[in-house]
C-alpha positions in Angstrom: -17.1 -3.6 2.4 -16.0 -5.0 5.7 -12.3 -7.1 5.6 -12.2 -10.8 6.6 -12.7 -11.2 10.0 -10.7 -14.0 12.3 -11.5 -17.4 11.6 -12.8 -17.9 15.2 -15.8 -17.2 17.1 -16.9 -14.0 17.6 -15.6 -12.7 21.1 -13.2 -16.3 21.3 -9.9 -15.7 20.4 -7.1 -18.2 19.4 -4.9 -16.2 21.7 -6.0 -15.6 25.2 -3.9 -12.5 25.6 -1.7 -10.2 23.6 1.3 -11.5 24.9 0.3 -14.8 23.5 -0.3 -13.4 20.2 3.3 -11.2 20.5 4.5 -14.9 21.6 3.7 -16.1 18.0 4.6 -13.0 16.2 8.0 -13.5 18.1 8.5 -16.4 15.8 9.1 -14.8 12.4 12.4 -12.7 11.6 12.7 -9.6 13.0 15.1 -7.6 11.0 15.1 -4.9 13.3 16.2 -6.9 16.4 18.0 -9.8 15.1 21.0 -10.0 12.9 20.4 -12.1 9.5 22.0 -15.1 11.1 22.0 -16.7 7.8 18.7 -15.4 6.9 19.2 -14.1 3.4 17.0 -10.4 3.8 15.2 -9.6 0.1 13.0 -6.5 -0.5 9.6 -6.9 -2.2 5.7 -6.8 -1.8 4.7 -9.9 -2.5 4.4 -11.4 1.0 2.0 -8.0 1.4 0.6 -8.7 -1.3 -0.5 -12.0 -1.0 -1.8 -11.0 2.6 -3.5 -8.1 1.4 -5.9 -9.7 -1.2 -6.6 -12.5 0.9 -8.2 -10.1 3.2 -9.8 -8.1 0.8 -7.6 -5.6 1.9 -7.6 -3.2 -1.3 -11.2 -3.4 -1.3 -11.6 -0.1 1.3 -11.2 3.3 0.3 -9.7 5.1 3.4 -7.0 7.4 2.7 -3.5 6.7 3.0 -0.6 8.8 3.5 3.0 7.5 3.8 5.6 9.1 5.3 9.0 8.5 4.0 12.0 10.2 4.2 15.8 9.7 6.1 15.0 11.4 9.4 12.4 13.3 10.6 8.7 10.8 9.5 8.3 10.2 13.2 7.2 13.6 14.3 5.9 14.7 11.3 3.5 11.6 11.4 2.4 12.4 14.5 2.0 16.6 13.7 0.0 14.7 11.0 -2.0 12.6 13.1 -2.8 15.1 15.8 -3.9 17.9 13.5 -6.8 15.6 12.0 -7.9 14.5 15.0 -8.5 17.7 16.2 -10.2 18.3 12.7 -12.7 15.9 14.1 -11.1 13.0 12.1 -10.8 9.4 13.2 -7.0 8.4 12.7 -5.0 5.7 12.6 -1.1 6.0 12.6 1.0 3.6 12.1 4.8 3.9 13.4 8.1 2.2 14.2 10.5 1.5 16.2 8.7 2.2 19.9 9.9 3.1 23.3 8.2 0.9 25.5 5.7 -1.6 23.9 5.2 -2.8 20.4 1.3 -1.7 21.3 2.8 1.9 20.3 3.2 1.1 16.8 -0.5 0.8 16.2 -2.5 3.9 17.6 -5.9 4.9 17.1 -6.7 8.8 18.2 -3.1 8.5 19.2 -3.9 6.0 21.6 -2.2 2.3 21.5 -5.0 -0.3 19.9 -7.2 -2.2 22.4 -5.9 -5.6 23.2 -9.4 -6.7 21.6 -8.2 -5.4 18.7 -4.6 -6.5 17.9 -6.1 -9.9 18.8 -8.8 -9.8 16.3 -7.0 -8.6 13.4 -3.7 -10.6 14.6 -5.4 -14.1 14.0 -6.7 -12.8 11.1 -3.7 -12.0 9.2 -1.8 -14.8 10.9 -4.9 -17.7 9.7 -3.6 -16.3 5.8 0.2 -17.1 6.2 0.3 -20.0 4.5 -0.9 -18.3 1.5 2.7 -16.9 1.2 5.3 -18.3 -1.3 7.5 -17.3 1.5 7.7 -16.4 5.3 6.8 -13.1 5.9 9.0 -10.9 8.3 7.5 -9.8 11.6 7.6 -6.1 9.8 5.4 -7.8 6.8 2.8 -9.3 9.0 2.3 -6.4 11.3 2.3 -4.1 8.5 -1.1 -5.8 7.2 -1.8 -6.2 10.5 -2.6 -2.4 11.1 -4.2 -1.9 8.1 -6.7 -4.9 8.6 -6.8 -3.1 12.4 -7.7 0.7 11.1 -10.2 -0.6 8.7 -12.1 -2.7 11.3 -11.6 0.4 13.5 -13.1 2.7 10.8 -10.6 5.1 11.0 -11.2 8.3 8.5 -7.9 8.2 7.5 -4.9 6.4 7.6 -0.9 7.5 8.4 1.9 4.8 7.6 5.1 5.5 8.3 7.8 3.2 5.6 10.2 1.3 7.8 12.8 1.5 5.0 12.7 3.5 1.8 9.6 3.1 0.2 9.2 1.4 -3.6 9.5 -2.0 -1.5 8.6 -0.9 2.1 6.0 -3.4 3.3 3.4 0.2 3.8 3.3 0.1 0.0 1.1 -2.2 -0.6 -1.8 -0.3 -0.8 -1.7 2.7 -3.1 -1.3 6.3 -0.7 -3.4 9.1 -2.2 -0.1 11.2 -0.9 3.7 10.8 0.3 5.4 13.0 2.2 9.2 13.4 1.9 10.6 14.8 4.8 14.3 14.4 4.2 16.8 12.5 2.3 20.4 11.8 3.6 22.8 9.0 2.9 21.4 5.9 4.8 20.9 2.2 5.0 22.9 2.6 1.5 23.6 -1.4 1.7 20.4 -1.5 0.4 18.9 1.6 -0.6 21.6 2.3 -2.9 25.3 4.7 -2.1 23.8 8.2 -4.1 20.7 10.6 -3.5 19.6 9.6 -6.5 19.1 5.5 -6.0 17.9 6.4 -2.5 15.4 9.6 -3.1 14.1 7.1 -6.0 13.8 4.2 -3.7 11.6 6.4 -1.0 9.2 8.1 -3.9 9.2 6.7 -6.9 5.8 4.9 -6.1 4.0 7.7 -6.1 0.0 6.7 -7.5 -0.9 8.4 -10.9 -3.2 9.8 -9.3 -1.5 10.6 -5.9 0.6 13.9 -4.7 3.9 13.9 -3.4 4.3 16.6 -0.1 8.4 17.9 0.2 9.5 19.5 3.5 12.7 20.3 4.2 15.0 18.9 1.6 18.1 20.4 -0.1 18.0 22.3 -3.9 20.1 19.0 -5.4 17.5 16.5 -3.6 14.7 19.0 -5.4 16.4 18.5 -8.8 16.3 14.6 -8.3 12.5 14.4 -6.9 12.0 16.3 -10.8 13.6 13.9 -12.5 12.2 10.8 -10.4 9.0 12.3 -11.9 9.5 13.7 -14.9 5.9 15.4 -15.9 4.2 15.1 -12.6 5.5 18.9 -11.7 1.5 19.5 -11.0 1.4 16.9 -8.5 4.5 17.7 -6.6 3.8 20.2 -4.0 7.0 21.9 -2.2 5.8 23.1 1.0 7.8 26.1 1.2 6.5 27.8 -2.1 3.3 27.9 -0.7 4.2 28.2 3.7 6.6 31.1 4.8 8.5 30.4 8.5 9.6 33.9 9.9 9.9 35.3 13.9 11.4 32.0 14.8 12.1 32.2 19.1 14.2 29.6 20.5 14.2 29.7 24.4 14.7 26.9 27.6 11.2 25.7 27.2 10.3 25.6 23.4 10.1 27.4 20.5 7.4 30.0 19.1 7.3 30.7 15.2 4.6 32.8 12.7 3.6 30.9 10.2 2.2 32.1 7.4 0.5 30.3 4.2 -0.5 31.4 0.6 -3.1 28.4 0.8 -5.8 30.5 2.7 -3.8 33.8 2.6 -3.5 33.8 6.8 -0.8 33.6 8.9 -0.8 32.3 13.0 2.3 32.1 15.9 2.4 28.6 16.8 4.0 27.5 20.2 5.5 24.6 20.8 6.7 23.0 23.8 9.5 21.1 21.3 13.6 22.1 20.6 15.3 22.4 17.6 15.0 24.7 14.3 13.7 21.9 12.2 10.5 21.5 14.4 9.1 24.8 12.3 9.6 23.0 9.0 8.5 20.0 10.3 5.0 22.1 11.7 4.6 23.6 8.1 5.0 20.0 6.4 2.5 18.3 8.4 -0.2 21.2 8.1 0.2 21.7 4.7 -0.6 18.2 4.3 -3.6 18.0 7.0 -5.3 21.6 5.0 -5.0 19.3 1.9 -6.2 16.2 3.1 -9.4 17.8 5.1 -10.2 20.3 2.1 -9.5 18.5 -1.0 -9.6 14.6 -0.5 -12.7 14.6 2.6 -13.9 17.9 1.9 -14.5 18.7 4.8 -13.7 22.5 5.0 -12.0 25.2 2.7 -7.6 25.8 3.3 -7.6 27.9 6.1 -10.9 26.4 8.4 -8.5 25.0 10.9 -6.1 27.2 12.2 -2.7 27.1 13.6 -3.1 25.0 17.1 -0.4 23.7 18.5 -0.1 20.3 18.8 2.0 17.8 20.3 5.2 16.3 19.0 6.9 12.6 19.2 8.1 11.4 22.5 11.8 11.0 22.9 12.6 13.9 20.6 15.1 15.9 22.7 12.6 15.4 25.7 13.2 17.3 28.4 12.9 15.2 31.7 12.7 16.5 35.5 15.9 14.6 37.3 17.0 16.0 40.4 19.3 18.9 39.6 20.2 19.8 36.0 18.9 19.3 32.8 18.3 16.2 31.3 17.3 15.7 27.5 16.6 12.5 25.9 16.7 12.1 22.0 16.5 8.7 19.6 19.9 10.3 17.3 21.8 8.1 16.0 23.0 8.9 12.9 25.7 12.2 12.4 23.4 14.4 11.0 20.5 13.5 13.4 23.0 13.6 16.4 24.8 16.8 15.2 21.2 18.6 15.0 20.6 17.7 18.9 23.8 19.3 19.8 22.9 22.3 17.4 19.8 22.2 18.7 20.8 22.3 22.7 23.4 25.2 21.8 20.8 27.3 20.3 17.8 27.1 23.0 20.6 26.9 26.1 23.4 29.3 24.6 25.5 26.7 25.2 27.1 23.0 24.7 26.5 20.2 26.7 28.2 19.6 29.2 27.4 15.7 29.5 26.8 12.9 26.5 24.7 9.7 27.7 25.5 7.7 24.5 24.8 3.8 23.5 23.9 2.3 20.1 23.8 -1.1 18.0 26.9 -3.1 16.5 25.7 -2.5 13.1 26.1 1.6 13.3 29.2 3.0 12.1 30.5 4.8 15.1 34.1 6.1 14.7 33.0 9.5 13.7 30.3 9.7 16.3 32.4 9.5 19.1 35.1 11.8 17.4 32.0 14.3 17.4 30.9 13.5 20.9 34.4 13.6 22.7 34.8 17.0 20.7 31.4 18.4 21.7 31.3 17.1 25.3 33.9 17.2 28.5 31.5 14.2 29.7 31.0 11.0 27.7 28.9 8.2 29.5 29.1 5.0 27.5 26.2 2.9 28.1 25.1 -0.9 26.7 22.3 -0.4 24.7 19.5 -2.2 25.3 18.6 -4.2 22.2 19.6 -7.8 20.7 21.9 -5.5 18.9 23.3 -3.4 21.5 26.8 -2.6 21.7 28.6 -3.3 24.8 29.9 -0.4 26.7 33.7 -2.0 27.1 33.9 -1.7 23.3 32.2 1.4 23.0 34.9 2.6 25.4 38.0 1.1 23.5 37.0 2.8 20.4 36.3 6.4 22.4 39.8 5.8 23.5 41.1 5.9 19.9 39.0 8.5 18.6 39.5 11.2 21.2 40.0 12.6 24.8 37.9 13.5 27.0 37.7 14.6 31.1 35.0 12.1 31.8 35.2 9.1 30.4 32.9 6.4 31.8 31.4 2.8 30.5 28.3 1.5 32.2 27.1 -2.3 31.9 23.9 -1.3 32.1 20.5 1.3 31.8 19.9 0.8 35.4 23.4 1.8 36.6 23.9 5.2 34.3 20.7 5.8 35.2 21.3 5.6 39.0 24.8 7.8 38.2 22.8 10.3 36.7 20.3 10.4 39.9 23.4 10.7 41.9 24.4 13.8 40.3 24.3 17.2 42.2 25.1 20.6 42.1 24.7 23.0 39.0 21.3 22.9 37.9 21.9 24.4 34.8 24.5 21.6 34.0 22.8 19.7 30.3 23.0 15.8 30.0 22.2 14.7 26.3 21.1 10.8 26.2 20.8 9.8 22.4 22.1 7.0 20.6 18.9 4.7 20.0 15.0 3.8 20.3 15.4 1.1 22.8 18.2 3.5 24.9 15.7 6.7 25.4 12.9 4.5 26.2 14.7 2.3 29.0 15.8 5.6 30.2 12.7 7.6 30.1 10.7 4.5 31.9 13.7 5.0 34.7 13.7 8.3 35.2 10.5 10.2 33.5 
């Protein structure tokens, strides 16, 4: 059963170009880029909800499978997405924020949507808003957008990443046949709720009768509360690291190698991945545990173990290394203190040492007192930079807080991406000197588009 199509001629579209149709999508709230502004924010499904069954959205059977957690759903949505493809699968993944393009968010064989595409299933979705009680939030709309996209696209299965937590997350509104829980930390506890309990329940506690629920790499107390989220669904909760075993782990300047073994098809493989950081093994196993499942069990389209071990590639931005003239340069999207503290940990353990400089910029609405503290600490060299976003934080106050959190040798604000960007370039000498960049989404694409 096909969904509604556009209310439009075939091949004439409402909106001559994409830009048009991001024109009009422009108009509704974006939480993401805009403060509330008086714009009371509440957390449901029935915008989605209203959207979904006027397109007939719950009508397909295509897998789902969300990925939630507190850090870590980008790259193990795209692990995800990578594996199956090479399966032979047709996959769509959808994803937020992006680095360069809101085209990213919507990928099909890991490739951005046509223009064709976003323009068919934007006027359809947009032809139904007047069906909502209220105005749905640019999030809301795009969120049905993709899936009215991936079903006109035929995709074989489906990846959603939840913007925020998951019970309400707009990517809810169609029942996943899985969820995977990659971590759970304190965040966004304004409105996911100030334990690990309100907030582990707000990002699982969805879970289908029917569906299973995937853990990676969270602690024993966040195990405890996934149990008691679920009480009697012990059968349908499978903790990846009772049945994957990560040993032989290499760390090195260009990667990391790992043997991963599983009980699932009683074989082991080295995977090799051109990625940094400890996590990225955990991450590996999640994602393939998930993909074995998915291909054997739901599609049945091969026995655990028919698929091997390949290597597959990771999520941009991810302590990316980048060629700039003399030294190394790594660009991350951290910006929270357990995400930024692992990129340090992270840099220390493939390099044998700190780094030397921090490029760092981030929103107004990020606590950032004990970020600096940590950065001045952990660096000789902190290069404050505006953040490129509605949100961004400007460098002067950046600066003025550094001041009164810390000391450091090199201190520095710049106004803009362009002009760190252009210090960085001017840099010579030591060419094993490390430059971090982290801080934000729009930050590590402005400077990756610069310099990469």
């Amino acid at each position: 059963m096909s969904v509604l199509t556009p209310l439009c001629e075939k091949g004439v579209h409402l909106y001559g170009s994409i830009e048009e149709l991001f024109k009009k999508l422009s108009t509704l709230h974006d939480y993401e880029r805009q403060p509330p502004s008086g714009v009371v924010r509440t957390f449901g499904l029935e915008n989605v909800r209203t959207l979904s069954r006027s397109l007939r959205l719950e009508e397909n059977t295509i897998p789902i499978v969300q990925v939630v957690g507190s850090k870590g759903k980008g790259t193990t949505a795209t692990f995800l997405s990578n594996r199956l493809q090479q399966a032979g699968l047709r996959v769509g993944l959808y994803q937020s924020p992006h680095l360069f393009s809101r085209t990213e968010r919507i990928l099909v064989q890991g490739r951005p949507a046509s223009e064709a595409s976003w323009l068919q299933s934007g006027e359809a979705v947009l032809s139904h808003l007047h069906l909502c009680d209220q105005t749905p939030s640019r999030f809301e709309v795009e969120t049905i957008l993709a899936y009215h996209l991936f079903y006109e696209e035929k995709v074989d299965v489906i990846i959603a990443e939840a913007g925020l937590g998951g019970v309400a997350d707009a990517t809810s509104v169609l029942s996943p046949v899985a969820i995977v829980l990659t971590t759970v930390e304190l965040e966004h506890t304004h409105i996911l709720g100030d334990t690990l309990f309100s907030i582990t329940s707000q990002k699982i506690g969805h879970l289908p009768e029917d569906g299973k629920l995937f853990v990676g790499g969270v602690s024993e107390e966040v195990k405890q509360i996934v149990a008691e989220v679920l009480p009697d669904r012990e059968s349908d909760i499978v903790d990846v690291f009772e049945t994957h075993e990560i040993t032989d782990v290499r760390l090195s300047k260009s990667g990391i190698s790992f043997l991963m073994s599983t009980q699932l098809s009683n074989s082991s493989c080295v995977v090799e991945l051109p990625l940094f950081g400890k996590h990225i093994p955990q991450t590996y196993a999640l994602a393939h545990a998930v993909s074995e499942w998915i291909l054997a069990d739901v599609l049945g389209r091969g026995g655990y173990g028919e698929w091997g071990c390949t290597s597959v590639e990771g999520k941009r931005a991810h302590l990316e290394r980048v060629d700039c003239g003399d030294g190394i340069l790594l660009v991350d999207v951290a910006h929270t203190m357990d995400s930024v503290k692992g990129a340090l940990s992270a840099c220390r353990e493939h390099f044998g040492r700190a780094v030397d400089r921090v490029v760092f910029g981030v929103n107004v609405d990020k606590k950032v007192d004990g970020l600096l503290t940590l950065l001045l600490e952990e660096s000789t060299s902190l290069w404050l930079v505006r953040n490129p976003h509605p949100k961004g934080m400007s460098a002067q106050d950046l600066y003025e807080m550094a001041c009164m959190s810390g000391e450091c040798d090199d201190l520095r604000a710049y106004d803009s991406v362009d002009a760190v960007c252009k210090a960085l370039q001017a840099q010579g000498g030591d060419k094993e000197q490390i430059t971090l960049v982290l801080g934000s989404y729009a930050l590590a694409g402005a400077v990756l588009e610069k310099l990469a």
